[in-house]
C-alpha positions in Angstrom: 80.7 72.1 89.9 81.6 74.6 87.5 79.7 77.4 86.3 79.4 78.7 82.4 78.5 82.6 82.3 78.8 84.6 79.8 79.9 88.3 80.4 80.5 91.5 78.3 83.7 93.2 78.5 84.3 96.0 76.3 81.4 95.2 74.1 82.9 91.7 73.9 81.1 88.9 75.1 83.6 86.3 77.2 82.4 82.9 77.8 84.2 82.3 81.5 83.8 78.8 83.9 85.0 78.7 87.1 83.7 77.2 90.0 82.8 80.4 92.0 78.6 82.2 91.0 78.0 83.5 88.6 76.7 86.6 90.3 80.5 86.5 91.9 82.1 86.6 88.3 79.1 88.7 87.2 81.6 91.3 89.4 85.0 90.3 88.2 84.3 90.7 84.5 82.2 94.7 85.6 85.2 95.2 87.6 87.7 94.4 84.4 84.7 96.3 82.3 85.2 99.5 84.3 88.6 99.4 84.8 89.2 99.2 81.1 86.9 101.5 79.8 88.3 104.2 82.4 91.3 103.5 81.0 90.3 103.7 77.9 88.7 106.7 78.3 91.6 108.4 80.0 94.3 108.0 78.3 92.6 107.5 74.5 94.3 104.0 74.7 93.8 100.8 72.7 91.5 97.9 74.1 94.9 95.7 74.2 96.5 98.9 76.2 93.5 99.2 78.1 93.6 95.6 78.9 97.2 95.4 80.0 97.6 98.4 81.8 93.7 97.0 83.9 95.3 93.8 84.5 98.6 95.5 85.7 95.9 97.8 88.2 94.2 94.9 89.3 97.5 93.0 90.1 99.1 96.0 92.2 95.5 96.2 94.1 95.7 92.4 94.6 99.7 92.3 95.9 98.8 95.2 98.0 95.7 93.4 99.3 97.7 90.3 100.2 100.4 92.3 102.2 97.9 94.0 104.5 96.6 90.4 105.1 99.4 89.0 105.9 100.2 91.9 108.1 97.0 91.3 109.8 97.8 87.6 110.4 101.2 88.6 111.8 99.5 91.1 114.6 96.6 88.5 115.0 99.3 85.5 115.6 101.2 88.0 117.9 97.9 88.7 119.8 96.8 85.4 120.2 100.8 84.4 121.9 100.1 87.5 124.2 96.7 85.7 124.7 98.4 82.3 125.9 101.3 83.6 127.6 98.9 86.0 129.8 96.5 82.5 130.5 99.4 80.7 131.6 100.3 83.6 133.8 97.0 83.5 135.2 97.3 79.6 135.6 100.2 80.3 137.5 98.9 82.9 139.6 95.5 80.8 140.7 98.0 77.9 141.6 99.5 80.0 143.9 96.9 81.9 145.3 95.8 78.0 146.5 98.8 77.0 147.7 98.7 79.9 149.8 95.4 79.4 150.8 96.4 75.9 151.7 99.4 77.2 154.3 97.0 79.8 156.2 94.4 77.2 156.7 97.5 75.1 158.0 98.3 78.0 160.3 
């Protein structure tokens, strides 16, 4: 279902629909609200500046954002092999432990 929500950016009202709240897009447009009018504020720069240079911000955050994930799936997929390769060790190690059991109650 999508959701209508009208938000100020700039002293602009937007008229956005997306799927997501609109409590969660309530903080995307404050987010491009702040970032804009810091910029704005800054650097004396135009609203289109302001815009460009927010959305250029909010793309470096976002790139960076989605390297530390996949860094963080890379150790978390090494982990979980360490994981399986020590369980089949063990696995190993309790088969062996009753097979030796099994030859001293032979003896």
């Amino acid at each position: 279902m999508e959701n209508r929500i009208t938000v100020t950016i700039c002293g602009t009202d937007y008229t956005l629909m997306a799927e997501e709240s609109p409590s969660y897009m309530q903080k995307v447009a404050a987010l491009v609200d702040g970032k804009m009018n810091e910029l704005m504020t800054a650097g004396h720069l135009s609203r289109m500046d302001a815009a460009v240079l927010a959305a250029v911000n909010i793309a470096d955050d976002m790139l960076k954002q989605q390297g530390s994930t996949e860094n963080l799936r890379s150790q978390l997929k090494g982990y979980l092999d360490e994981a399986n390769r020590a369980k089949a060790e063990l696995s190993e190690c309790k088969r062996e432990i009753f097979k030796l059991q099994q030859q001293l109650q032979k003896k």
